[in-house]
C-alpha positions as CSV (number, residue, x, y, z in Angstrom):
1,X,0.0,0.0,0.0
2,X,1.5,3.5,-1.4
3,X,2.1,5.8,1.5
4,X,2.4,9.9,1.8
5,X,5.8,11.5,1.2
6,X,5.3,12.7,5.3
7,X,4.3,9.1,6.3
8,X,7.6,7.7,4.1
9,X,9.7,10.6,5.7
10,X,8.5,9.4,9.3
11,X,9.4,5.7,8.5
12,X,12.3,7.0,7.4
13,X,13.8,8.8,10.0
14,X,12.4,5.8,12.7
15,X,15.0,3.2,10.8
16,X,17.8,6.2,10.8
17,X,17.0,6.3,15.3
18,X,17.4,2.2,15.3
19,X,20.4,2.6,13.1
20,X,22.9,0.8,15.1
21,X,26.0,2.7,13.8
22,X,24.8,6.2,13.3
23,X,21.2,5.7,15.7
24,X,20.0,7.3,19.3
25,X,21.4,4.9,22.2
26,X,17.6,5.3,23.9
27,X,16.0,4.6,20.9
28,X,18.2,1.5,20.2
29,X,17.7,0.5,23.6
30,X,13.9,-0.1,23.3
31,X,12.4,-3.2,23.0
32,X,8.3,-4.0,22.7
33,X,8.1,-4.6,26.8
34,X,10.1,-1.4,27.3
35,X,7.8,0.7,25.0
36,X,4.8,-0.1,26.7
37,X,4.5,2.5,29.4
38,X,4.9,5.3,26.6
39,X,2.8,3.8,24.8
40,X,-0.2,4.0,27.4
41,X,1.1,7.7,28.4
42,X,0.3,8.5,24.3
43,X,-3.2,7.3,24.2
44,X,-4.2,8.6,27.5
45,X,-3.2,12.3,26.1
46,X,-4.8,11.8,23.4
47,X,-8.2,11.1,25.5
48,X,-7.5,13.8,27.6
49,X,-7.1,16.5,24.7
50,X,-10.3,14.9,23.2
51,X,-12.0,15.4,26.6
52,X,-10.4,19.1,27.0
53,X,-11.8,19.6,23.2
54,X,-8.4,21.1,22.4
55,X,-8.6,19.9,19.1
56,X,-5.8,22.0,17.6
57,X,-3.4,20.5,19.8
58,X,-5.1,17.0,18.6
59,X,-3.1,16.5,15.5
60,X,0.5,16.6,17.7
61,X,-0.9,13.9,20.5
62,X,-2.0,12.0,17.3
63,X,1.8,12.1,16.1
64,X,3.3,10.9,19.2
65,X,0.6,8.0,19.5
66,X,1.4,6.9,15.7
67,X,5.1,7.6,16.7
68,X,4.3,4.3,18.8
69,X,2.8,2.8,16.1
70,X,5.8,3.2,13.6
71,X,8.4,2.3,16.7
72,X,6.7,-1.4,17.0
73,X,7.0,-1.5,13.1
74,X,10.4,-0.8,13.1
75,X,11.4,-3.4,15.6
76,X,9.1,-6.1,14.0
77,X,10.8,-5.0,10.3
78,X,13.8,-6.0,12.1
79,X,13.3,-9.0,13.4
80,X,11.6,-9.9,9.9
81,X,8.2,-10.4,11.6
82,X,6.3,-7.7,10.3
83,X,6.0,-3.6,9.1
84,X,4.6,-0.9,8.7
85,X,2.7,-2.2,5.7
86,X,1.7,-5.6,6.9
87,X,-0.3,-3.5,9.7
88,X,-1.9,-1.5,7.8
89,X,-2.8,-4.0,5.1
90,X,-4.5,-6.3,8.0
91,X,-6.4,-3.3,9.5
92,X,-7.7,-2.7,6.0
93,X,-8.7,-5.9,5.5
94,X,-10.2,-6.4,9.1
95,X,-12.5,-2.8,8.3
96,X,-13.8,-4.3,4.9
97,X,-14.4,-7.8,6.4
98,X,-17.1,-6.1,9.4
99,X,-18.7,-4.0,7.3
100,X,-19.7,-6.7,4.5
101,X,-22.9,-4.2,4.2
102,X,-20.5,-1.3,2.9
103,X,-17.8,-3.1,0.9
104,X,-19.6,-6.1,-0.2
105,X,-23.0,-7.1,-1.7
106,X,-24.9,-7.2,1.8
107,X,-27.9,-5.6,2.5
108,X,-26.8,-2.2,4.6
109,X,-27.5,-2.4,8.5
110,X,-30.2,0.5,8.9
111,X,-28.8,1.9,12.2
112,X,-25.7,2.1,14.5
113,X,-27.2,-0.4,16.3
114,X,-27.8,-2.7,13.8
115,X,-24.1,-2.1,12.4
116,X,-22.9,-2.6,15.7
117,X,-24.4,-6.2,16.2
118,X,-23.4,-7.2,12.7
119,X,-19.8,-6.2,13.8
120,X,-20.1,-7.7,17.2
121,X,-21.6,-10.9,14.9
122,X,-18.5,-11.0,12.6
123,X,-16.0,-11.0,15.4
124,X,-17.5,-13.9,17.6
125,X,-17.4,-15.7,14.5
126,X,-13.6,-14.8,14.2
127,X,-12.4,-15.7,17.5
128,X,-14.3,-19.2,16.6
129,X,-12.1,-19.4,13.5
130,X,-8.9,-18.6,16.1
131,X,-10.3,-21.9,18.1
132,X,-9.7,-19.8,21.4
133,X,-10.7,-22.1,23.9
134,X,-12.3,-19.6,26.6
135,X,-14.9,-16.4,25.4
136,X,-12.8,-14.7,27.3
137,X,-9.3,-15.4,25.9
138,X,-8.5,-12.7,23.7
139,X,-10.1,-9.9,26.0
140,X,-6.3,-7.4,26.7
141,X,-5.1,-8.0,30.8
142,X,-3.6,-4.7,29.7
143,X,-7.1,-2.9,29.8
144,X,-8.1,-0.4,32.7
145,X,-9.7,-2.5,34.9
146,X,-12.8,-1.0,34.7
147,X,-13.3,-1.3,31.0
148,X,-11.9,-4.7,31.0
149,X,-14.9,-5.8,33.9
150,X,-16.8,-4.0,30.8
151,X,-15.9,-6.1,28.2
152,X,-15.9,-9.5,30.2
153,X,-19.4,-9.0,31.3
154,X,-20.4,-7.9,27.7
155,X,-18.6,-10.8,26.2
156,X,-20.3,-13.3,28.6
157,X,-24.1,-11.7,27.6
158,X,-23.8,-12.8,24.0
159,X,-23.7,-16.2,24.8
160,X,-26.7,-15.3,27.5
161,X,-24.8,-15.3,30.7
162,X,-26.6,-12.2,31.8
163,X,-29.5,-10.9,34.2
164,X,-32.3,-10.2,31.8
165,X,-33.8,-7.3,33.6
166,X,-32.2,-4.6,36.7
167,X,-33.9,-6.0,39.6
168,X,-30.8,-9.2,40.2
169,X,-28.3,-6.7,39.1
170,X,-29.2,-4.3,42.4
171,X,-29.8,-6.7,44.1
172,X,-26.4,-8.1,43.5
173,X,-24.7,-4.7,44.5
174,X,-26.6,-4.7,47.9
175,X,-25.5,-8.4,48.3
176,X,-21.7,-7.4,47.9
177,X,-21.8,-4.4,50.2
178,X,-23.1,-6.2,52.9
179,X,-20.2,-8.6,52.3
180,X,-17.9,-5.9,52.6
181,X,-19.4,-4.7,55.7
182,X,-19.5,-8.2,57.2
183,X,-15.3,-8.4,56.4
184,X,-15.2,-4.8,58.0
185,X,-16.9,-5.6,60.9
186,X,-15.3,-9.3,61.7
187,X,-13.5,-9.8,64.5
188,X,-10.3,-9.6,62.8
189,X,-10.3,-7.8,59.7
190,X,-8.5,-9.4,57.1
191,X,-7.0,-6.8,54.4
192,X,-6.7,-9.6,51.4
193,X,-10.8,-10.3,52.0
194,X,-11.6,-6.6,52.4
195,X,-10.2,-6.0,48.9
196,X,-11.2,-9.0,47.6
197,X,-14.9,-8.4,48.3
198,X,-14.5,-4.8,47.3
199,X,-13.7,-5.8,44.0
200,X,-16.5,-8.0,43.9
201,X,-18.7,-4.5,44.6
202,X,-16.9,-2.9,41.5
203,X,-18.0,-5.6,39.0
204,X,-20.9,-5.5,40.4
205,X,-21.0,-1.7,39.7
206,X,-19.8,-2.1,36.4
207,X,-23.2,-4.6,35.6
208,X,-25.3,-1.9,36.6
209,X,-23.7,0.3,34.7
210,X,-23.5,-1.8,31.6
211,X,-27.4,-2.8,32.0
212,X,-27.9,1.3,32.1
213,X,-25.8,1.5,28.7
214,X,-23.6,3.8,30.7
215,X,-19.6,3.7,30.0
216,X,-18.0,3.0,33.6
217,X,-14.7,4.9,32.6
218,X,-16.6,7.7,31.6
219,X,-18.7,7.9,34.6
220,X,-15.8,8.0,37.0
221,X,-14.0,10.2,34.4
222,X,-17.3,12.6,35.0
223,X,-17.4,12.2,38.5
224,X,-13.7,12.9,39.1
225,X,-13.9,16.0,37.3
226,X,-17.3,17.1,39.1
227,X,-15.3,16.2,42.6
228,X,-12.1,18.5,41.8
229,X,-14.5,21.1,40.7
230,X,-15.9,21.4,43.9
231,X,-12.7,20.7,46.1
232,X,-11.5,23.7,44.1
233,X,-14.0,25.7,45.2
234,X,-13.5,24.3,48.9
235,X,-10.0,25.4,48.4
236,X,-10.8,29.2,47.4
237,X,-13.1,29.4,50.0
238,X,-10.1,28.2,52.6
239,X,-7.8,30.8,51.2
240,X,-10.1,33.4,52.0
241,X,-10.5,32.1,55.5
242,X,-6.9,33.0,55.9
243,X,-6.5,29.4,57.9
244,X,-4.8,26.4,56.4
245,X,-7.0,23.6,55.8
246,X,-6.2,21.4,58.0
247,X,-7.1,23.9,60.5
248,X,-10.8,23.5,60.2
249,X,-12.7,21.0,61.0
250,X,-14.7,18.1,59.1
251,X,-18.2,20.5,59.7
252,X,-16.4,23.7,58.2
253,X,-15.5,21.7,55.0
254,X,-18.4,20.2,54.8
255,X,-20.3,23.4,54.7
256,X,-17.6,24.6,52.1
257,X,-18.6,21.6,49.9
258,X,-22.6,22.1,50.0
259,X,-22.0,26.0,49.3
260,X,-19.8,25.0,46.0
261,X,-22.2,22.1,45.1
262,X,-25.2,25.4,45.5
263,X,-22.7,27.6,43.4
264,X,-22.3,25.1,40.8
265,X,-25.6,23.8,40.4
266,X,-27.2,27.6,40.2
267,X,-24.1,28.0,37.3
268,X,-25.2,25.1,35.5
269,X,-29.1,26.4,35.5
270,X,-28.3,29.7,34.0
C-alpha cells in the first residue's frame, strides 16, 4: 500500500533512530516490553485532549501516539516479523471484512445499532475461526480495569450469561456491600478479604452500569472532574479564611462543599 511522502519521511527517520551505527542509544535500547509504558502515556493524552476539546493540539498527540505505532514496526521490520505495511494492510482488510454491508454485496444495516451487532456478529465468528478455547481469551489483561470488567461482562451476555432485567443486578450490588461490611466488621479484619470483596462490589457496579448502557470509565472520568470542581472551590473558599485547611474542622468543609455544590448547580441552570 502506497504511503504519503510525510508518512515515508516518518518511517524513514524511525529506521535512521534504530540505526545501530549512526542511531539514538535510547532509541536502540527499546524493546516491545520497554515501550509499553509510553505507549499507554500516548493514548491517554490523546483522550485527555479529546475530553479538554483542544482539538488543535489533537493533531501533535496523534503524532506521538502513531510515533508508537511506527516504533513497534520498526522493531518487528527487524526482526523480519512484520512492518509498517503488513499493519496496515491487515487493518484494511479487518475494516472491509465487518462492514460486508458497505464493501460487499450485503444488505446495509439501517442503524448504528444494527451495524454494531453485525460487527459484534463478525468477530465472535472470528475468534471461533482462532479456536480460542475460553470467550474470554482474547479480552487485553492490559485494559483499565474498569473497562476490562466491561468487556468481560459484555462478552459473557452474547452467549446469555446475563440478568435479563435490573432488579438481580441491584440486588447483586446490595449483596456485595453487605459482604464488605461483614469483612469490615469481623472480628479480625483481614485486608486480602476486604479487597477481595470490594472488587466484587466494582463488577458488580460495572453490571449496573452496563445494563444502564452507561460507560464506567466515563462515569468515573465525569465524577472525578465534578469532585475536583468542587474541592477547588473548597479550596478558594479556605484561602479566603486565611486558615490552612487542615485547620478546620470536618463541619467547616463540609459546609464549604454544600455551598460550592449550591454555586455550581445555580451556574449550570443559567
Amino acid at each position: 500500500m502506497p504511503t504519503s511522502h510525510d508518512m515515508q519521511q516518518l518511517l524513514a527517520i524511525m529506521a535512521k533512530l534504530r540505526n545501530p551505527s549512526t542511531g539514538c542509544a535510547w532509541d536502540l535500547a527499546q524493546t516491545y516490553q520497554s515501550l509499553l509504558p509510553f505507549t499507554l502515556d500516548e493514548a491517554y493524552e490523546v483522550a485527555d485532549t479529546i475530553e479538554r476539546m483542544e482539538l488543535t493540539q489533537l493533531p501533535d498527540e496523534l503524532g506521538d501516539l502513531l510515533y508508537q505505532v511506527v516504533f513497534y514496526c520498526q522493531l518487528g521490520k527487524e526482526q523480519g516479523l512484520f512492518d509498517f505495511d503488513t499493519v496496515t494492510e491487515r487493518i484494511c482488510r479487518k475494516l472491509i471484512r465487518r462492514h460486508p454491508h458497505v464493501f460487499a454485496d450485503a444488505i446495509g444495516a439501517t442503524s448504528a445499532a444494527a451495524a454494531k451487532h453485525d460487527w459484534e456478529q463478525i468477530k465472535i465468528a472470528e475468534r471461533q475461526q482462532q479456536q480460542l478455547l475460553s470467550q474470554l481469551d482474547d479480552i487485553p489483561k492490559a485494559l483499565p480495569q474498569l473497562k476490562r470488567a466491561l468487556k468481560i461482562q459484555q462478552r459473557v451476555a452474547q452467549v446469555g450469561f446475563d440478568w435479563p432485567d435490573l432488579e438481580p443486578v441491584v440486588d447483586k450490588i446490595h449483596e456485595e456491600i453487605a459482604e464488605v461490611l461483614a469483612e469490615v466488621h469481623a472480628e479480625k479484619i483481614e485486608q486480602a478479604k476486604v479487597m477481595d470483596e470490594v472488587g466484587d462490589l466494582l463488577f458488580a457496579v460495572v453490571n449496573l452500569a452496563r445494563h444502564l448502557k452507561v460507560d464506567p470509565e466515563q462515569a468515573l472520568q465525569g465524577a472525578n472532574a465534578k469532585f475536583e470542581q468542587r474541592f477547588r472551590l473548597v479550596e478558594q473558599q479556605v484561602q479566603q479564611s486565611e486558615r490552612k485547611i487542615e485547620h478546620h474542622s470536618l463541619e467547616e468543609l463540609e459546609n464549604y462543599w454544600q455551598q460550592a455544590k449550591r454555586y455550581l448547580a445555580s451556574q449550570s441552570s443559567q
